[in-house]
N, C-alpha and C positions, 0 to 999 in steps of 0.2 A: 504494500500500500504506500509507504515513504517512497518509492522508487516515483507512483506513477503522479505522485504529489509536486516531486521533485521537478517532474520531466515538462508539466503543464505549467509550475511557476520559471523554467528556465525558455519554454517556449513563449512567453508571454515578455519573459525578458530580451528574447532572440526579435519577438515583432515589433517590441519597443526599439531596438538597435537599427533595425532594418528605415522606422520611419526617420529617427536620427540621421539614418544615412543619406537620406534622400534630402532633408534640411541640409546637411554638412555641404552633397556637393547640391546641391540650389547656390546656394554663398561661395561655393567656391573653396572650402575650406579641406583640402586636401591632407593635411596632416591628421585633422577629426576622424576623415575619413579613412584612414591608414590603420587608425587605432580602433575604428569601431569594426574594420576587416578581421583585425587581429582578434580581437572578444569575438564574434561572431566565429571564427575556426575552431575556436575553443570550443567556446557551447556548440557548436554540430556535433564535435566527438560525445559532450555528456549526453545531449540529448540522443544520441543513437543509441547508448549504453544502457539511460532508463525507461527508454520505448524497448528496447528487447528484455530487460528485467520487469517492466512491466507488462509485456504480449502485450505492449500496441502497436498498429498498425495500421494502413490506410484505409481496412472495413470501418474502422473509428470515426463515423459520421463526424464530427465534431471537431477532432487529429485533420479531417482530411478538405473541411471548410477551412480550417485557420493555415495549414498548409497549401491550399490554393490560394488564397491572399496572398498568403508572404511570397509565394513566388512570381505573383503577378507585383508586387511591388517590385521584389527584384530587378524582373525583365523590364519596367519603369526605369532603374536605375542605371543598368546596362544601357539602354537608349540614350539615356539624358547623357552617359558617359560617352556613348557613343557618337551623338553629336558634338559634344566636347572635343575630342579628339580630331574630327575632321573640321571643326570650324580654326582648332589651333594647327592644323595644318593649311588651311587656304591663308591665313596670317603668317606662318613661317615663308609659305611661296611670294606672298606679297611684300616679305621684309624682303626677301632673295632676290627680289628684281629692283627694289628701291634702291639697295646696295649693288648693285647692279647700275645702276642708271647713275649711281651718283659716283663709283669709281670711274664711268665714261666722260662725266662731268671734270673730275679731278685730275684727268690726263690732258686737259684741254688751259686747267688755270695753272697746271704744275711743271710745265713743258719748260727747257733750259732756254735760256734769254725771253720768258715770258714777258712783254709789255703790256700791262694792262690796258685797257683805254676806257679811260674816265671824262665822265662829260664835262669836270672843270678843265680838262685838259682840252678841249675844242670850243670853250664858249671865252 
């Protein structure tokens, strides 16, 4: 009985971590999110330990609603990480061609015997 006590007050704490995590990265807070990965690795090992000390399992009406949540949250977070990821990559290509454009810039003001020409120098 302590097992299956154990297993619904650490699942309850796994779907508390889970909406944290979706807070965390909402804001962007990367290192939150590092740390609520890490708690979350953990409690999957005990919660698999007190679901098989306790025989439950996904005929557990109840196990198997709170279990579809949490993974539909998840697959939420995946996505939201997921556009993350591709939006800071169309950013890195766009830094890539800035610097780009601005070393073709700096071969043109940097060139040996460069003369600038300044409009007090013609008026």
């Amino acid at each position: 009985m302590r097992a299956e006590r154990d297993f619904w007050r650490l699942l309850t704490e796994y779907e508390r971590l889970t909406q944290n995590e979706s807070v965390s990265l909402g804001s962007e807070d990367f290192t939150e999110v590092e740390a609520i990965q890490s708690c979350k690795d953990e409690l999957l090992v005990k919660l698999s330990d007190f679901a098989n000390e306790a025989g439950l399992d996904r005929r557990n009406r109840e196990l198997s609603r709170r279990i579809d949540v949490v993974l539909e949250g998840e697959r939420r977070n995946e996505k939201l990480v997921g556009a993350m990821v591709e939006r800071a990559v169309m950013q890195r290509q766009s830094l890539e061609a800035a610097r780009l454009r601005l070393r073709e810039l700096g071969s043109i003001y940097v060139r040996e015997n460069f003369a600038p020409r300044s409009f007090s120098a013609h008026v």
